[in-house]
C-alpha positions as CSV (number, residue, x, y, z in Angstrom):
1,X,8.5,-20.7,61.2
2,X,11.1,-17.9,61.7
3,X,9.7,-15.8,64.4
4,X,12.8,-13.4,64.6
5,X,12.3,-10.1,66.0
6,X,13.1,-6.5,63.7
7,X,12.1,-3.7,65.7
8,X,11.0,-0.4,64.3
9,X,10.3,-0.1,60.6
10,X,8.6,2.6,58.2
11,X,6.2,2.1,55.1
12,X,8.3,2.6,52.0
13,X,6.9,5.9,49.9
14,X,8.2,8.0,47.1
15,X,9.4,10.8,50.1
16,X,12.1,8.4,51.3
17,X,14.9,7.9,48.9
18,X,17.4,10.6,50.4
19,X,16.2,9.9,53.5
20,X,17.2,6.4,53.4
21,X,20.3,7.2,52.3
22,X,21.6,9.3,55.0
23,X,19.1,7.8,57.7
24,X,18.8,4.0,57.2
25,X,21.0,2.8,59.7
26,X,18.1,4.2,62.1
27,X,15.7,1.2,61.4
28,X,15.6,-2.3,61.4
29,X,13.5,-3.0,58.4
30,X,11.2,-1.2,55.7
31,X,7.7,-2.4,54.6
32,X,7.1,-1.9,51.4
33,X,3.8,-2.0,49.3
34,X,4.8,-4.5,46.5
35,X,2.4,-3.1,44.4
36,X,3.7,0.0,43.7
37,X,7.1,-1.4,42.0
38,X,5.5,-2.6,39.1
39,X,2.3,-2.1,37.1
40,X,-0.6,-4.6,36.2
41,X,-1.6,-5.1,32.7
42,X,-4.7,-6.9,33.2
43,X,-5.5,-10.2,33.2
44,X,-4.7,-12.5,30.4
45,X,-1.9,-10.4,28.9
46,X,1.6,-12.0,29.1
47,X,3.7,-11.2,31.2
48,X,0.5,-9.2,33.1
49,X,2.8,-7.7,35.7
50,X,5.9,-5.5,34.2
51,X,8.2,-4.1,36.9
52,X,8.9,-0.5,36.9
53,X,12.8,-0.1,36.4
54,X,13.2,3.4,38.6
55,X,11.5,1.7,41.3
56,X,13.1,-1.8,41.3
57,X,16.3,0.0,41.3
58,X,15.4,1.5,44.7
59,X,13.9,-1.8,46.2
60,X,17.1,-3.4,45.6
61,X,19.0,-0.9,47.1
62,X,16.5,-1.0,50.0
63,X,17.5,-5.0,50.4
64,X,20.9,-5.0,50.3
65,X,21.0,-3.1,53.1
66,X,17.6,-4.3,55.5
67,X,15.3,-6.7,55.9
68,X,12.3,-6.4,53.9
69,X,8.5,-7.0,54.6
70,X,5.5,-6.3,52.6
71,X,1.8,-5.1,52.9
72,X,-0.2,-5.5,50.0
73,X,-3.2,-3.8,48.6
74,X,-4.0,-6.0,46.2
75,X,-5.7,-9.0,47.7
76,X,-8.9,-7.6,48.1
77,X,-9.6,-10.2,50.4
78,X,-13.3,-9.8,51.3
79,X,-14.5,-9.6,47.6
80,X,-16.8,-12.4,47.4
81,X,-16.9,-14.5,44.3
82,X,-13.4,-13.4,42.9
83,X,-10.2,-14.4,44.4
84,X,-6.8,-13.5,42.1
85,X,-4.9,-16.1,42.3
86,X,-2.7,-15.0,39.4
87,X,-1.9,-11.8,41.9
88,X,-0.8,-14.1,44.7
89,X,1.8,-16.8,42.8
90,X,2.9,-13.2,41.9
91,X,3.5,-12.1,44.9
92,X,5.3,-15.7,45.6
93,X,7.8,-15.2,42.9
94,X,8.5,-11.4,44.5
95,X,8.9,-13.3,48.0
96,X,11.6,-15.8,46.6
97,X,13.4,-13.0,44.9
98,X,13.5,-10.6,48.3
99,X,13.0,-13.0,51.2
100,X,10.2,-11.1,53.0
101,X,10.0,-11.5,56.5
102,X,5.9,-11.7,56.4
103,X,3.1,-9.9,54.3
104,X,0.1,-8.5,55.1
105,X,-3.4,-6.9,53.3
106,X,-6.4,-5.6,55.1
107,X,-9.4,-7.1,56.1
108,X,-11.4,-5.4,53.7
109,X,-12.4,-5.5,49.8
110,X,-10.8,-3.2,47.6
111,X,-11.8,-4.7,44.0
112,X,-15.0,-5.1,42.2
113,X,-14.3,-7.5,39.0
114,X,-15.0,-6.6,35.2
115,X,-16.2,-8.8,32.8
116,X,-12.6,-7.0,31.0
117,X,-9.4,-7.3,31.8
118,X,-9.1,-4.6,35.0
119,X,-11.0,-4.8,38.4
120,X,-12.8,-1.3,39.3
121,X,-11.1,0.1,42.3
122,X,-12.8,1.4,45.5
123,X,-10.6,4.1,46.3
124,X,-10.8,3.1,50.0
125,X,-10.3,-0.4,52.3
126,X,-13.9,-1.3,52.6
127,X,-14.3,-4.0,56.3
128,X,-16.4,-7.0,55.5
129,X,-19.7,-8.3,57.2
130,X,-18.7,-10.3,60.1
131,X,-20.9,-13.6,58.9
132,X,-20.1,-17.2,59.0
133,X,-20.1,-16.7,55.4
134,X,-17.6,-14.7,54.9
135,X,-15.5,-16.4,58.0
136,X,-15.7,-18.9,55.5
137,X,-14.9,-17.7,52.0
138,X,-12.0,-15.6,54.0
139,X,-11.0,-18.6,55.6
140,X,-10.1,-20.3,52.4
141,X,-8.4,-18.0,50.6
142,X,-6.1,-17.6,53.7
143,X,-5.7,-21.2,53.4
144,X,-4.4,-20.8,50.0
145,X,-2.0,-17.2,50.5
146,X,-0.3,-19.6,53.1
147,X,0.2,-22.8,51.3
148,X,1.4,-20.9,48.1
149,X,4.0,-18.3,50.0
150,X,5.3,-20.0,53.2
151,X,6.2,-17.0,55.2
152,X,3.4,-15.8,57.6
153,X,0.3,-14.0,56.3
154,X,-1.4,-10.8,58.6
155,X,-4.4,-9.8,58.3
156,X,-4.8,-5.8,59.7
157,X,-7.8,-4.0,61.2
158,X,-9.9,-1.6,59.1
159,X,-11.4,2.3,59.7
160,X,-15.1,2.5,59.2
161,X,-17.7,4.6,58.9
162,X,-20.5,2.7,59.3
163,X,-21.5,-1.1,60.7
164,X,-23.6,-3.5,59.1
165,X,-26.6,-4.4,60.9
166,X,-27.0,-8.2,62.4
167,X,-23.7,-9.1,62.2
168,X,-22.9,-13.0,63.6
169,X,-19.5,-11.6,65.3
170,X,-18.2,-8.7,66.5
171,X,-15.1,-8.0,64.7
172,X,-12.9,-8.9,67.4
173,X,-15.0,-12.2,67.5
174,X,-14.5,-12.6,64.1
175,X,-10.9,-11.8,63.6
176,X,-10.0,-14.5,66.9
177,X,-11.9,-16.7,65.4
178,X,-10.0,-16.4,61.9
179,X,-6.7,-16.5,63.4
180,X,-7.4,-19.5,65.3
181,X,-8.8,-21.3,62.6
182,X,-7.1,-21.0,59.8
183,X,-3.8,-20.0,61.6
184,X,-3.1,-16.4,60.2
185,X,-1.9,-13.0,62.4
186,X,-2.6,-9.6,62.9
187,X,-1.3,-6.5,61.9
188,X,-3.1,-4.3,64.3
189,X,-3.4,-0.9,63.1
190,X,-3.4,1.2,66.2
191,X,-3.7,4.7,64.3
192,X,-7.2,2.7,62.5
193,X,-8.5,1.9,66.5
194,X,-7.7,5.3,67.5
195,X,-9.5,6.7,64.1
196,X,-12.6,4.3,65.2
197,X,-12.8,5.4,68.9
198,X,-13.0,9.0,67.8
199,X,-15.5,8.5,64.9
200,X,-17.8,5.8,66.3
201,X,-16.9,6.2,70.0
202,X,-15.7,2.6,70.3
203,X,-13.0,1.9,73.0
204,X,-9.6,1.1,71.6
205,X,-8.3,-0.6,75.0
206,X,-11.5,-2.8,75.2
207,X,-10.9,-3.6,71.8
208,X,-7.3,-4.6,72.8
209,X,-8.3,-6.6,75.6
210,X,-10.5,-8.7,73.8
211,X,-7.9,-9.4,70.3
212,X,-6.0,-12.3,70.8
213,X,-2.8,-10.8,71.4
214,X,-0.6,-13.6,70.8
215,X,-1.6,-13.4,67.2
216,X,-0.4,-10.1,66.7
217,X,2.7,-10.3,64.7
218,X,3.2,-6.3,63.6
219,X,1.6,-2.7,64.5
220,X,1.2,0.6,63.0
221,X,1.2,4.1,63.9
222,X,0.5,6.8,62.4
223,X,-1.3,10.3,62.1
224,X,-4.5,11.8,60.4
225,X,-6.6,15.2,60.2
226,X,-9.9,16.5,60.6
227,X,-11.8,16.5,57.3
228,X,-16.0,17.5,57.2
229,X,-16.9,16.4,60.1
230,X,-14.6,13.1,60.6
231,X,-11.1,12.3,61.8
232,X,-9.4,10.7,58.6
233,X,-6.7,7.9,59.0
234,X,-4.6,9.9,56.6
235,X,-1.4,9.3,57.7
236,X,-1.1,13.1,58.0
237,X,2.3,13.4,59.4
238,X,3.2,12.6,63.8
239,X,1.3,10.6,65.9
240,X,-1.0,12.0,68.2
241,X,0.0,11.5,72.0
242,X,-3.0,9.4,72.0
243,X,-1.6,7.0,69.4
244,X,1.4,6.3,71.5
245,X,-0.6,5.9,74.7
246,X,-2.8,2.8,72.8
247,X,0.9,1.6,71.3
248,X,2.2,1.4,74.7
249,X,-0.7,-0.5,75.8
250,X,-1.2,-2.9,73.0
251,X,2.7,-3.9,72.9
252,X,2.8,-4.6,77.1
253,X,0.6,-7.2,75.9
254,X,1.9,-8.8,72.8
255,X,4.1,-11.4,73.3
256,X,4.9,-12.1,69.7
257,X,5.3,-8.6,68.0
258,X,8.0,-8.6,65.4
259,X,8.3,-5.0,64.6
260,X,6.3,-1.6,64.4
261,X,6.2,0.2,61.7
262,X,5.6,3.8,61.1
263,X,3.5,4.9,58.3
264,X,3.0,9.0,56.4
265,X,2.2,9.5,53.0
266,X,4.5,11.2,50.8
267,X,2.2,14.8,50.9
268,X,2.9,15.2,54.0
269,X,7.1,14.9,53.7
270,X,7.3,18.7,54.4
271,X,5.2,18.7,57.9
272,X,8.1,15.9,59.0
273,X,11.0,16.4,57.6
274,X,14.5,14.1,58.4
275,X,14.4,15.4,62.1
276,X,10.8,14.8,62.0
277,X,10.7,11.2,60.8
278,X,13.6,10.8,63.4
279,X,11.8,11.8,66.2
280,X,8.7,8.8,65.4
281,X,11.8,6.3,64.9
282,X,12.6,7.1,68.7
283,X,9.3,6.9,70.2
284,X,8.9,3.9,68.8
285,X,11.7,2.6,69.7
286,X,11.4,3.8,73.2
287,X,8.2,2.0,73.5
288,X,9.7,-0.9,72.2
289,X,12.8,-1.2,74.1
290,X,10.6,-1.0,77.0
291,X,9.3,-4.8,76.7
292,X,11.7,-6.5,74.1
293,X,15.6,-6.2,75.3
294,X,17.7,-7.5,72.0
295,X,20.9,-10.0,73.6
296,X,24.3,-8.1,72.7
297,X,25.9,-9.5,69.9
298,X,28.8,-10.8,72.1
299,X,26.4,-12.5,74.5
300,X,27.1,-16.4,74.5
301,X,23.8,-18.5,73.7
């Protein structure tokens, strides 16, 4: 398995096209959500998946220039009873064509299936029970993500709003358990522990402590806002100080981290800007070149 190390990333949005053209030589990769570059026509309609032109011609201008990795939001991996398996040798034929790095979908259910054609959609990354059963059901449909695309598979950490009673696990418990059985890693969402610790007054470090670090292959940052009462993993432009107090932490102890990726929806383009979006690049990087030092390209081996 290629374990090369990127470095400092963003999630691709519709903000970033000029950016990226004046700006790109700042990272070392962009994530992109696959999903987004083509639309779905429902199942049993052929082809089902049509790529949008506009957007293809972007993500292959993206390629030829960095490395690409991809986050999904179409697994909907904790909706029991359904699996779309359609969606993932999809997903295999995108990896062949743009040599992803990894990929990655949350650890959540997202889809509720129709008797028709189109799923029903959340609206929102909704966690999963921590059960044996659903250690289980996830467990296999890891087992098949991996054995159909051959790059490694992440699995990232959800926001909440509420826990379900008499769990089996505690979501650490859970996720370690996962990883070590079925052989997966972590995206580990450190703007999602930050969002819990505030909400449900969890601790974000404890949480840390007790994630098998060695599985964590990527993290993200990010920002969010205040709304009714909550705070709201929005990606609402800079991260707070707090964010890059947890990142710090969480990448002293991850020997395997690959890259960190920064993450803002489009809405909030204005509140950044280019010098904006610059300054996240290098605190990032900062907090990465403090525990991974890259060997010069002249260096002999």
């Amino acid at each position: 398995m290629n374990t090369e190390q990127l470095g400092i990333g963003i999630l691709y949005n519709a903000a970033l096209p000029e950016y990226l053209k004046e700006h790109f030589e700042q990272l070392d990769y962009i994530e992109i959500i696959p999903d987004m570059f083509w639309s779905d026509e429902g199942r049993g309609k052929n082809p089902r998946f049509r790529p949008l032109p506009k957007w293809m011609r972007q993500l292959d201008w993206i390629a030829g220039r960095l490395p690409l990795v991809a986050h999904n939001i179409g697994i909907s991996i904790g909706t029991i009873d359904y699996f779309d398996e359609e969606y993932i040798r999809f997903m295999q034929k995108m990896h062949e064509r743009y040599q992803f790095k990894w990929h990655s979908d949350h650890l959540s259910f997202l889809k509720l299936p129709t008797k028709g054609p189109h799923d029903h959609n959340a609206g929102i990354a909704i966690p999963v029970p921590y059960d044996e059963e659903y250690l289980e059901m996830i467990g296999k449909k890891v087992d098949f993500i991996q054995s159909t695309i051959e790059i490694p598979f992440l699995l990232e950490n959800n926001v909440y709003f509420v826990e379900y009673p008499e769990q089996d696990y505690t979501e650490t418990a859970f996720v370690n358990k996962l990883v070590k059985g079925h052989h997966c890693n972590i995206l580990l969402d450190i703007h999602n522990l930050y969002t819990n610790a505030i909400n449900q007054g969890t601790c974000a470090r404890t949480y840390i402590d007790e994630l098998d670090m060695s599985a964590v292959m990527e993290m993200h940052i990010a920002g969010g806002n205040d709304m009714n009462g909550f705070y709201m993993d929005s990606h609402a432009g800079p991260c707070p100080d707090e964010v890059w107090e947890l990142l710090d932490y969480a990448v002293s102890k991850a020997p395997n981290l690959r890259g960190i990726t920064f993450e803002f929806h489009e809405s909030y383009f204005p509140l950044l800007q280019f010098g904006g979006l610059n300054r996240q690049i290098e605190l990032a990087r900062n907090t990465w070149n403090k525990y991974h030092h890259k060997k010069p390209a002249y260096e002999c081996a």
